[in-house]
C-alpha positions in Angstrom: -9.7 3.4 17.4 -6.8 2.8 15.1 -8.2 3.0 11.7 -5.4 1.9 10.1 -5.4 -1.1 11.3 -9.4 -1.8 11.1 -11.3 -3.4 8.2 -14.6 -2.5 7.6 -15.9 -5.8 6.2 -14.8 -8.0 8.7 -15.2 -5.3 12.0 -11.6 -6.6 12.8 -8.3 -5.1 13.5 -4.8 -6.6 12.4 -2.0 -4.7 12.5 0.7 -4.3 10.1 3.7 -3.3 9.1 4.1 0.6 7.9 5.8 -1.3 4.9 2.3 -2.7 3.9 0.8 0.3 1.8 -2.1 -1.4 0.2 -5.0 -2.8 1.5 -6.5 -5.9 -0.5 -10.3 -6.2 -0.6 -12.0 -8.2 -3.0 -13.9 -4.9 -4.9 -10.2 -3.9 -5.1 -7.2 -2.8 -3.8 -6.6 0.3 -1.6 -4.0 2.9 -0.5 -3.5 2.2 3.4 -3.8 6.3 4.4 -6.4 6.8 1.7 -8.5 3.8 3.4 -7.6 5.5 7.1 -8.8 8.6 6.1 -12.1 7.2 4.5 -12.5 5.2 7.8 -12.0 8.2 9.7 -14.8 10.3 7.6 -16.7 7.6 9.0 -16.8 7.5 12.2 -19.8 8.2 15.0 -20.1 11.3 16.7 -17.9 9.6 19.8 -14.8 9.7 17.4 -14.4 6.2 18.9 -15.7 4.0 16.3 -16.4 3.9 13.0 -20.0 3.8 11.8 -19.8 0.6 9.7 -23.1 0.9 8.2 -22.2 4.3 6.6 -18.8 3.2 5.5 -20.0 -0.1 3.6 -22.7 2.1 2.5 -20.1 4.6 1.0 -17.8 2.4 0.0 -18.2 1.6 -3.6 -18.2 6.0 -4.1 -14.7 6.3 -2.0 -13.6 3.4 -4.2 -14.2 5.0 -7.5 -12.9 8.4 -6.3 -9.8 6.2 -4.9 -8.7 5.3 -8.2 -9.3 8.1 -9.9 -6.8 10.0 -7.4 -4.2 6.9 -7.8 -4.3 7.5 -11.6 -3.8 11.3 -11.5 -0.9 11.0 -9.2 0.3 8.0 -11.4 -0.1 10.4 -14.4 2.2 13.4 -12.7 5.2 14.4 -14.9 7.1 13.6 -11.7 8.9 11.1 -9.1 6.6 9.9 -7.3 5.8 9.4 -3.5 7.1 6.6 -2.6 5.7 6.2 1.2 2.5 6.0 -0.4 3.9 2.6 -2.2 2.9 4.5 -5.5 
């Protein structure tokens, strides 16, 4: 399983460059390791695969946390991370 390369939506994989930090989805855009770890708090008890049912299912909630998150650290009295394309 490499979840940063898989997209729930489709069930594909495309690999990318480490320089693309965003994922694009139509309910909105996405920080790539964010997205990883949300696809990995999804996966079935084989560690294999990712339970797709359960991540469309908790999608819209990781979404909304998501941007929340981006806006604190987008609100930080600081430089910000750029390997996160923030």
């Amino acid at each position: 399983m490499k979840a940063s390369q898989f997209e729930h939506f489709t069930e594909t994989y495309e690999k990318k460059p480490l320089s693309t930090r965003w994922n694009r989805f139509p309910l909105g855009d996405v920080q790539r390791d964010m997205y990883s770890a949300f696809l990995i708090m999804n996966t079935k008890e084989n560690l294999k695969e990712i339970d797709v049912t359960r991540a469309r299912a908790t999608f819209a909630n990781f979404l909304e946390l998501h941007n929340k998150e981006i806006d604190r650290i987008k609100a930080l009295d600081q430089e910000q991370l750029s390997s996160m394309g923030i």
